[in-house]
FIMAR-724506 format. One line per 4 residues: number of its first residue (from 0); their letters; for each residue x negated, y, z of C-alpha. Coordinates in Angstrom, 1 decimal, always signed. Layout:
<rs>
NUM = a = X,Y,Z  ...
</rs>
This chain:
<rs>
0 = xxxx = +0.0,+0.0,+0.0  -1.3,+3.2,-1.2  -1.3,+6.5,+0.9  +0.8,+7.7,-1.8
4 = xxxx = +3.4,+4.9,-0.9  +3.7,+5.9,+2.4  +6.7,+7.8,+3.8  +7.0,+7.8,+7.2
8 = xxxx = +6.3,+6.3,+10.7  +8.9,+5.4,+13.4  +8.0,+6.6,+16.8  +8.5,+4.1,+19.0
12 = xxxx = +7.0,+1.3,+16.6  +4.0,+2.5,+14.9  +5.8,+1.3,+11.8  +5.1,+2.8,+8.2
16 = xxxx = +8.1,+3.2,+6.6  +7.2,+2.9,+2.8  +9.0,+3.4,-0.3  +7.8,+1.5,-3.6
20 = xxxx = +9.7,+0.8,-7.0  +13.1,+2.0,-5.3  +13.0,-0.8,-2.2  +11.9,+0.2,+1.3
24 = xxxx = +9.3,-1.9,+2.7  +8.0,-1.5,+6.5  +4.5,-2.2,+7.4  +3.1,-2.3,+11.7
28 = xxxx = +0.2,+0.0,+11.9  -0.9,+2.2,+14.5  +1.0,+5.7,+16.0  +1.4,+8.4,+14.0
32 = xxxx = +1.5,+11.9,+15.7  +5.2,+13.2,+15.2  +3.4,+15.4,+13.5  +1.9,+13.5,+10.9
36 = xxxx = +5.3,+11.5,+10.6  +7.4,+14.6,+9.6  +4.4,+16.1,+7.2  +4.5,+12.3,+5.4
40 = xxxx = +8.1,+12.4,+4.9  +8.2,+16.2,+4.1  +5.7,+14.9,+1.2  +8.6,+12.5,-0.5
44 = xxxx = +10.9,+15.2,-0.3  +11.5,+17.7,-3.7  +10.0,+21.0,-2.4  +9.4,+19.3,+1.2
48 = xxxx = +7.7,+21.1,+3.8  +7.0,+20.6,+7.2  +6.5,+24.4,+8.6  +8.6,+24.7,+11.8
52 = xxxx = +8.9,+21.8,+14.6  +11.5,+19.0,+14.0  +12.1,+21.0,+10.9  +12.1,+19.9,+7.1
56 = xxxx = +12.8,+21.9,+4.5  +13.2,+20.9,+0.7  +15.3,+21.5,-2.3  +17.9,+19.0,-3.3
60 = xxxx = +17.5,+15.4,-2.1  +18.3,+12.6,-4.0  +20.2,+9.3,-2.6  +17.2,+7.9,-2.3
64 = xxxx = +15.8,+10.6,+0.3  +18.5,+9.9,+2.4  +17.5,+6.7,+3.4  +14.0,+7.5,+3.8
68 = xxxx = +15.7,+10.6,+6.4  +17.9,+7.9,+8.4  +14.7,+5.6,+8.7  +12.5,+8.2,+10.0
72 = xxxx = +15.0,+8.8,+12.1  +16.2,+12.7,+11.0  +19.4,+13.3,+13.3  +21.0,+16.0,+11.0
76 = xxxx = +21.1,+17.5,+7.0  +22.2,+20.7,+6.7  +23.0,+21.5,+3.4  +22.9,+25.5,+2.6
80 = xxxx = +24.6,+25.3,-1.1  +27.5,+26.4,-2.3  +30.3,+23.6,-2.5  +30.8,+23.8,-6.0
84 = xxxx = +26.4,+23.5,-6.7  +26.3,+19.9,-8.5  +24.9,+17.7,-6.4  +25.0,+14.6,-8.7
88 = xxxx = +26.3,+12.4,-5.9  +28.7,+12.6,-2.9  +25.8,+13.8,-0.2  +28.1,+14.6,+2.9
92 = xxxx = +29.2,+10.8,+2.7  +26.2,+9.6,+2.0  +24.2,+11.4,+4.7  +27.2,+9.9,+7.0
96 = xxxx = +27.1,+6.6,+5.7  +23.5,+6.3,+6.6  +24.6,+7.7,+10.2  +23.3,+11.2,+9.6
100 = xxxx = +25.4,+14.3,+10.6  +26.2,+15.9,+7.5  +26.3,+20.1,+7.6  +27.3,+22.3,+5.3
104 = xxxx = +26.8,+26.5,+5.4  +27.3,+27.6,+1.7  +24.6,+30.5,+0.8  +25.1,+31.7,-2.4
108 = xxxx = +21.9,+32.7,-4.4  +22.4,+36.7,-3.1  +21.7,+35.2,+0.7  +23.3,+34.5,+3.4
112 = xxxx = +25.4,+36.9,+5.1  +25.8,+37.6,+9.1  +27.7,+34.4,+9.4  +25.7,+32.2,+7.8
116 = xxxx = +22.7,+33.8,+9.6  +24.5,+33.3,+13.0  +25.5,+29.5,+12.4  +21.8,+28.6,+11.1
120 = xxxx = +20.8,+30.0,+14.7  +23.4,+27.8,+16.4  +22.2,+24.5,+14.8  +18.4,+25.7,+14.5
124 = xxxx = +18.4,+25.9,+18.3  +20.8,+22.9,+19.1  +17.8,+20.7,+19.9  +20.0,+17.9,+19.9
128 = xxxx = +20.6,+18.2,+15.9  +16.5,+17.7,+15.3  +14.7,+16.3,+13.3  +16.8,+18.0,+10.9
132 = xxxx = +16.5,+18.5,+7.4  +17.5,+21.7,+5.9  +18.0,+22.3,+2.0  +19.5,+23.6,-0.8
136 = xxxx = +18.4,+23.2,-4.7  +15.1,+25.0,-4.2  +14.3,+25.8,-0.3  +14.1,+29.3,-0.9
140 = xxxx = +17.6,+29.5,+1.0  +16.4,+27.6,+3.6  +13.3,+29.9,+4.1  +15.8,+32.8,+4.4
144 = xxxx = +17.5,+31.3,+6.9  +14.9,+30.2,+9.0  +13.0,+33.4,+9.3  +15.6,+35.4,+11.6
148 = xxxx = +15.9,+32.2,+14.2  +12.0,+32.3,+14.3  +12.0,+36.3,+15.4  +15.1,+36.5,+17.4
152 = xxxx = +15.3,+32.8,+19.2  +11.8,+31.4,+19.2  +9.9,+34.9,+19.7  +7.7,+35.1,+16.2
156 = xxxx = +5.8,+38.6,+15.4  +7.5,+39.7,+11.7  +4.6,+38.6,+10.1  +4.3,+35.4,+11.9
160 = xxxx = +7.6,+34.6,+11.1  +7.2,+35.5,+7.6  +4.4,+33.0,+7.1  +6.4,+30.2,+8.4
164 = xxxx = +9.5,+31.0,+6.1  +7.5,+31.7,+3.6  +5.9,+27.5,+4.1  +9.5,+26.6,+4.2
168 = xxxx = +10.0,+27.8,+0.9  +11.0,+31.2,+0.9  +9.8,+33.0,-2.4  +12.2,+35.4,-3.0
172 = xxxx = +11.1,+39.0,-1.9  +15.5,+40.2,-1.7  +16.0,+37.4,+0.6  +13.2,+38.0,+3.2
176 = xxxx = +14.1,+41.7,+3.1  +18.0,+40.8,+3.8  +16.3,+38.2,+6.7  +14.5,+41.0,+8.6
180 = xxxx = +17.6,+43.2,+8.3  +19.7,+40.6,+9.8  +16.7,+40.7,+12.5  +17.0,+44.4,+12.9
184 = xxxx = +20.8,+44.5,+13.7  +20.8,+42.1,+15.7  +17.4,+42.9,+18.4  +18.7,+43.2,+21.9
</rs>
C-alpha cells in the first residue's frame, strides 16, 4: 500500500483506513497523531484542507468521500450550497445513511449573510458536531464562513484569522471583506 493509498487512521486502533480501486481496505499499523489522521483524509478530499482543529474543509464530495468521512470517524457535513447547486447524488441521505449528521446552510456565491454567519458560529463551536467537514463546490464559502468564528469565538488577530481561512480555501477577496464586516458588527 502506497502513501498515496492511504486515507486515514482510526484513533483508537492504529488502523489505516485505505481506499484502492473503489474498495476500502483496512491495514493495523501504528498511531497516528489526530493530527496526521485529519491532514490524510483532508488529502482524499477535492479542495481538502486541514487548517482549523476538527475542521475539514473541501469543495464537493463525491459518494465515495462519504464513506472515507464515516470511517475516520467525522461526526458532521455541513453543506454551505444552495439547495438547487447539483450535487449529482442525494448527499443529505447519504451522509445519514452512513450515520453522519447531514447540515445544510445555503450561501449563495455573493456570501453568506448575518444568518448564515450566525448559524456557522453555532455549529463551529458545538464541539459535539467535530470532526466536521464543511464544503460547498469550491471551499471558498467555507473559508468565508470560517474566518468570523476564528475572530469573534476562538480569539484570532484579523490577520491570523485570515491566514487560516485563507488554508480553508477562501480566495475570494468580496467574501473575506463581507467576513470582517460581519466581524465588525458584531465585536462586543
Amino acid at each position: 500500500m502506497g502513501t498515496d493509498d492511504i486515507v486515514s487512521a482510526q484513533r483508537t486502533t492504529g488502523c489505516v483506513i485505505a481506499k484502492r480501486r473503489g474498495r476500502v481496505t483496512t491495514k493495523e499499523i501504528g498511531p497516528m497523531s489526530e493530527q496526521d489522521q485529519m491532514n490524510a483524509l483532508a488529502a482524499q478530499l477535492p479542495i481538502g484542507a486541514h487548517a482549523l482543529h476538527g475542521v475539514l474543509s473541501g469543495g464537493q464530495p463525491e459518494p465515495e468521500h462519504v464513506a472515507l468521512l464515516a470511517a475516520a470517524h467525522i461526526h458532521t457535513v455541513l453543506d454551505l450550497r444552495l439547495p438547487e447547486e447539483e450535487r449529482g447524488y442525494d448527499e443529505a441521505a447519504t451522509v445519514a445513511h452512513a450515520g453522519m449528521e447531514y447540515l445544510n446552510i445555503p450561501v449563495g456565491p455573493a456570501g453568506p449573510d448575518d444568518a448564515a454567519y450566525d448559524k456557522a458560529r453555532e455549529v463551529l463551536r458545538d464541539a459535539g458536531r467535530r470532526p466536521i467537514l464543511i464544503h460547498c463546490k469550491s471551499a471558498n464559502r467555507v473559508g468565508a464562513v470560517v474566518l468570523p468564528y476564528l475572530i469573534l469565538d476562538e480569539g484570532h488577530s484579523e490577520a491570523e484569522a485570515v491566514e487560516i481561512a485563507t488554508a480553508a480555501g477562501l480566495k475570494v477577496p468580496a467574501l473575506r471583506e463581507s467576513a470582517l464586516a460581519y466581524v465588525a458588527r458584531h465585536r462586543g
